[in-house]
N, C-alpha and C positions, 0 to 999 in steps of 0.2 A: 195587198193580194197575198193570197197566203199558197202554202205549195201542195194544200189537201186535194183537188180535183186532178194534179199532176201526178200526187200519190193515186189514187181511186183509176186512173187511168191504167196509169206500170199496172198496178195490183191485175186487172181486168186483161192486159195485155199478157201478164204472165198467166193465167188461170188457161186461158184461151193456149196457150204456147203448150203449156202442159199436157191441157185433154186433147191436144193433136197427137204429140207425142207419144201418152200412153193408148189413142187408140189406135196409134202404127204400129205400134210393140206388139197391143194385142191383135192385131191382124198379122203381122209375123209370126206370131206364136201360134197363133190357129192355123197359118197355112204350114209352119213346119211340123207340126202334129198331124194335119188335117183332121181337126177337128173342128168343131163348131165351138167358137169362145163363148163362156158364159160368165155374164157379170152381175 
């Protein structure tokens, strides 16, 4: 058994961790500006 599907997982879990992340930043950032974020 090799440890490639546990890597493919983290990897997926981290991507997923990340676009929450920046899309709380950028809804902070929009609502401290009030503006509308554009990406």
């Amino acid at each position: 058994m090799t440890g490639l599907p546990l890597k493919k997982l983290l990897l997926s879990f981290a991507v997923t961790y990340l676009k929450i992340k920046v899309e709380k930043y950028l809804r902070y950032r929009g609502l401290e500006k009030r503006q509308p974020v554009n990406i």
